[in-house]
C-alpha positions in Angstrom: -10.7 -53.4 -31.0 -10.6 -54.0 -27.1 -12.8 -51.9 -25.5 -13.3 -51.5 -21.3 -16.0 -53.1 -19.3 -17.2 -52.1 -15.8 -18.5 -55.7 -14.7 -20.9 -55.2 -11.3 -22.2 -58.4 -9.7 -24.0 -59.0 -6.3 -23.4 -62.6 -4.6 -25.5 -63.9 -1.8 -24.8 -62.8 1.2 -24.6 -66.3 2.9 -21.4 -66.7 0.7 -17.8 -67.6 2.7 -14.8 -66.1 1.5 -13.3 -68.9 0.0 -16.6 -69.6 -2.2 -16.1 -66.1 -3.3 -12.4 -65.9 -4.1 -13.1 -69.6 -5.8 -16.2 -67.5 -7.6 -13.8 -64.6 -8.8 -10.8 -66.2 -9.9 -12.7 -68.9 -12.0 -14.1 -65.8 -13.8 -11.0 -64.3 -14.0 -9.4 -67.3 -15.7 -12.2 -67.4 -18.3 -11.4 -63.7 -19.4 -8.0 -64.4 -21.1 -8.9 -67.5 -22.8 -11.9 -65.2 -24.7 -9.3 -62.9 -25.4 -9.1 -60.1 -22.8 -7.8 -58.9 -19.5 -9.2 -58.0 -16.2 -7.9 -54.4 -15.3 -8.9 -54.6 -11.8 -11.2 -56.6 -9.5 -12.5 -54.6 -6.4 -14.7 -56.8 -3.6 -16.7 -53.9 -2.3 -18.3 -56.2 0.5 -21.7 -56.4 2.1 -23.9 -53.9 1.2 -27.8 -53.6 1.8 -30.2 -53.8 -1.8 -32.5 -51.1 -2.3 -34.9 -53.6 -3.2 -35.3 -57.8 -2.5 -33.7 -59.6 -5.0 -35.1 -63.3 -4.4 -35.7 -62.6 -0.9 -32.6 -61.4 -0.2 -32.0 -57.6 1.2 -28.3 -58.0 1.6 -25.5 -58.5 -1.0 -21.6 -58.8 -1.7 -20.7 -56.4 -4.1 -17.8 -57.3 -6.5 -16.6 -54.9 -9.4 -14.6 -56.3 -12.6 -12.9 -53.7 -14.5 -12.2 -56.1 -17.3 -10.6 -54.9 -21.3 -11.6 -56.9 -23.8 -14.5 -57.8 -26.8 -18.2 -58.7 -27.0 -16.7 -62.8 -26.6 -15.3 -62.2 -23.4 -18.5 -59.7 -22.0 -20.8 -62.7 -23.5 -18.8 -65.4 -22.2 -18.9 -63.9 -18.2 -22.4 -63.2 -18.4 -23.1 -66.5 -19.6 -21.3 -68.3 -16.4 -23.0 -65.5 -14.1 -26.3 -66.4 -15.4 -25.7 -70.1 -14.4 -24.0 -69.2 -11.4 -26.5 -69.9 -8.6 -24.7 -67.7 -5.9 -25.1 -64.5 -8.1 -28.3 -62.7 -7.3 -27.8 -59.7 -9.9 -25.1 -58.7 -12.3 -24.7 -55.5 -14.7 -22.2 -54.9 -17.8 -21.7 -51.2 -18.4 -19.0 -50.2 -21.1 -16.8 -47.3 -19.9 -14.3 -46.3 -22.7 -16.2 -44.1 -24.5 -17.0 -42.6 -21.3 -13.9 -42.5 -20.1 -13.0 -40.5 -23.6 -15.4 -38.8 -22.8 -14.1 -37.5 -19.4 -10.4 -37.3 -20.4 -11.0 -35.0 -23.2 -13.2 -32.6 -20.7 -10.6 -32.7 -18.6 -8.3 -31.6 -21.3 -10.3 -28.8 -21.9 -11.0 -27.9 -18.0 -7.0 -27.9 -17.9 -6.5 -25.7 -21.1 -8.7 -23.1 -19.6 -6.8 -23.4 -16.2 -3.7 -22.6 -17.8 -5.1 -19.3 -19.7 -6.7 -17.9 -16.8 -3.2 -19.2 -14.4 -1.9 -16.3 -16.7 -0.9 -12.9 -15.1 -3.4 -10.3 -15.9 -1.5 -6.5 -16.9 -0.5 -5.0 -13.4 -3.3 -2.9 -12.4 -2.8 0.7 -11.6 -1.5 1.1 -7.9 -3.9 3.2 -5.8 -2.5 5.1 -2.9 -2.9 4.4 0.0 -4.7 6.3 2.5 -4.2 6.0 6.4 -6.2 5.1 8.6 -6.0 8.6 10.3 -7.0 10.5 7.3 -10.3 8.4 7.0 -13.3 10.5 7.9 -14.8 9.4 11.1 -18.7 8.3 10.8 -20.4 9.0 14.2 
């Protein structure tokens, strides 16, 4: 069963452009040979840390939306662990979440729908004009 993984890692900040593309699409070509696929890959740029992270306050940001098993997960933790230009990484799994949030939004929806519905016409009051309105002094 492929599940989804939210793959967050943090390069130096030193790092050129072409290191970095070089850095990504070596880990993108590792993902289909462990059996998966990357989704999306979002480079979210230089950011400030909220804390030093071997004396370094500044980081590139890079997001992997990647779809796949525990082999391909290990497997790119494995190479960012040994990677010497990644300061930090973080594996989250968002399917189940993602479930999670579709089937709330199903419900939100639902209950849209039922109160979209026209309530029974309510009585019509006359009106009364603006004349006829006692005067407060």
């Amino acid at each position: 069963m492929n599940r989804i993984y939210e793959l967050m890692f943090i390069v130096r900040p030193d790092m050129t452009e072409e290191d970095l593309d070089k850095l990504i699409s070596t880990l993108q070509s590792v993902v289909p040979t462990a059996g998966g696929s990357v989704q999306r890959v979002d480079k979210m740029g230089k950011r400030r840390l909220a804390y030093t992270v071997r004396r370094f306050h500044e980081g590139i940001y890079v997001l992997m939306i990647v779809e796949g098993g525990g082999a391909v997960v290990h497997e790119l933790e494995r190479r960012l662990r040994v990677t010497e230009p990644v300061i930090k990484f973080l594996t989250v799994r968002i399917d189940e979440e993602q479930k999670r949030l579709d089937k709330i939004k199903k419900l939100r929806d639902s209950k849209k729908k039922v109160s979209a519905q026209p309530a029974a016409p309510a009585a019509a009051e006359p009106a009364v004009p603006a004349a006829e309105t006692p005067a407060t002094a």
